[in-house]
DRENKE-240250 format. One record per residue (C-alpha): z, x, y; residue in three letters. Coordinates in pm, whole numbers, padded with zeros to 5 digits, always signed. Layout:
BEGIN
ZXYala...
//
This chain:
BEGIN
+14550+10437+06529unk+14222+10348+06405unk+13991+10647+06324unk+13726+10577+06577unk+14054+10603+06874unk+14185+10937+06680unk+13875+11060+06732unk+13883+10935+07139unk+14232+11122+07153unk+14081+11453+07050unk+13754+11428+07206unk+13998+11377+07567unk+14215+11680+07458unk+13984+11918+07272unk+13621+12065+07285unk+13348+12055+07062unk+13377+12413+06998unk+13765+12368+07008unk+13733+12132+06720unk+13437+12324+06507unk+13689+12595+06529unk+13967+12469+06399unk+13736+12251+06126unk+13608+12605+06023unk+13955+12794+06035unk+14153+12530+05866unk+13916+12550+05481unk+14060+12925+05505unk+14429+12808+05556unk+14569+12834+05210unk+14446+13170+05176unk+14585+13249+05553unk+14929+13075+05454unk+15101+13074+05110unk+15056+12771+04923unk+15436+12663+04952unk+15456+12729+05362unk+15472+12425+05525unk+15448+12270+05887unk+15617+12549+06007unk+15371+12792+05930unk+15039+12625+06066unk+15232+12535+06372unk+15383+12889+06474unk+15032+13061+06372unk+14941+12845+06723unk+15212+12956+06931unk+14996+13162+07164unk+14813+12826+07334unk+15123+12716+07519unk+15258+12392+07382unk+15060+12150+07496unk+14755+12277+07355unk+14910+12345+07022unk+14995+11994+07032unk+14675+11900+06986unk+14515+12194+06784unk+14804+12148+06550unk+14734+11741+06527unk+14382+11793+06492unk+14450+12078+06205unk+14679+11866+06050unk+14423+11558+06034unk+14150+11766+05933unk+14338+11876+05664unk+14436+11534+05524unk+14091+11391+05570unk+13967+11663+05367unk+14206+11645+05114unk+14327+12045+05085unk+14720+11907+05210unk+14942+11551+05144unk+15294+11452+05282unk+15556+11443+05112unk+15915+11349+05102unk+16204+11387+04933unk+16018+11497+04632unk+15751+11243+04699unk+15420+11197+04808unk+15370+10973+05087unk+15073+10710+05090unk+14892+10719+05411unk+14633+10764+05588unk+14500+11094+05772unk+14502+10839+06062unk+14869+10671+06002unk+14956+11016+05970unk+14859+11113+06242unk+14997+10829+06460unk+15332+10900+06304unk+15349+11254+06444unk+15190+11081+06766unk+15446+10812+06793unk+15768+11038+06671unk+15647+11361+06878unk+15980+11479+07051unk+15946+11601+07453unk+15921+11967+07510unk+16267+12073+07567unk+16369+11966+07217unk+16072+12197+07079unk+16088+12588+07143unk+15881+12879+06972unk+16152+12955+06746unk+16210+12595+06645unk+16075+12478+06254unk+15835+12231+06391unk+15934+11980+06124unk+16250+11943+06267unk+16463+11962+06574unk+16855+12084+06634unk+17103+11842+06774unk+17434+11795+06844unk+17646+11539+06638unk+17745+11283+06875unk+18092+11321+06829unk+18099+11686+06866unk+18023+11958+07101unk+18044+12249+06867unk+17883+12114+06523unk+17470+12128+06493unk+17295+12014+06234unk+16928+11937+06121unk+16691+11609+06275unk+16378+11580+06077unk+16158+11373+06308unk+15830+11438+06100unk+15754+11168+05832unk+15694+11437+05576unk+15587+11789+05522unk+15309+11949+05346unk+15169+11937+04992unk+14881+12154+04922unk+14650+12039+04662unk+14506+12324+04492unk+14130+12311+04393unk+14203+12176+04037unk+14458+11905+04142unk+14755+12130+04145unk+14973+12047+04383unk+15199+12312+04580unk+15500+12127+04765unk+15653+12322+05045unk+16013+12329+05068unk+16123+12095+05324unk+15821+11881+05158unk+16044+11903+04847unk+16350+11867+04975unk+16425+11682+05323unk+16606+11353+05360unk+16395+11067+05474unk+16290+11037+05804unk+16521+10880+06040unk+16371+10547+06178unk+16204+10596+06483unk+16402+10436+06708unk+16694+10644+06606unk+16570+10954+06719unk+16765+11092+07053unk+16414+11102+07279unk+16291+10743+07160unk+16689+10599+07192unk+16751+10727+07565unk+16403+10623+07680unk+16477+10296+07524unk+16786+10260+07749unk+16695+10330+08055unk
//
């Protein structure tokens, strides 16, 4: 998504005042959050909008933050190079339906079943990354699933993209 249709998307979802808001909240956030919290944290501190309006406060947060360099991505012990924009899309694109989110779901990931099994759960990281605050002097503070989640499963492998895919 190219920065001047990111900027269409929230315009169509959010207000001016919405966005100043969040712009002016969001310089505060690593003293509001620990430095090691990740997507987790700035996603449940929303959960009072309803979910389709943290949707988009929680996008827009999360591109503000990239574009003005106070978080990265990263991966598997990584940082990931992209754009605020490609970042964006990513959680865009990869964004699972509502009944696979709940309030006391880690927003980074989702729980499934195994296919195979009725009874065994485990763990589906549908976010590309997770957060990496970069302290004032370059520091960097890498939340936990930042630090330590698996790579991303390809997008078309997720359960939500897969069954829309086949029917």
């Amino acid at each position: 998504m190219t920065k001047s249709n990111l900027n269409k998307f929230f315009a169509e979802n959010l207000t001016n005042t919405e966005i100043v808001d969040i712009e002016e909240y969001v310089v505060d956030f690593p003293e509001n959050f620990h430095y090691s919290s990740g997507l987790w944290a700035v996603w449940d501190y929303m959960d009072y909008l309803g979910k389709e309006k943290q949707k988009f406060v929680f996008l827009y947060a999360l591109y503000y933050l990239l574009k003005t360099k106070l978080i990265r991505l990263g991966c598997n012990n990584r940082l990931l190079d992209i754009s605020p924009e490609e970042a964006v899309q990513s959680f865009i694109d990869r964004w699972p339906p509502d009944e696979w989110i709940s309030k006391t779901m880690v927003i980074c990931y989702v729980i499934d079943r195994y296919e195979d099994s009725e009874e065994e759960w485990h763990l589906r990281y549908w976010t590309i990354g997770d957060l990496v605050w970069v302290y004032p002097d370059g520091e960097l503070s890498w939340s936990m699933d930042a630090a330590n989640m698996d790579d991303p499963e390809p997008i078309e492998e997720l359960p939500w993209i897969k069954s829309a895919q086949q029917s």
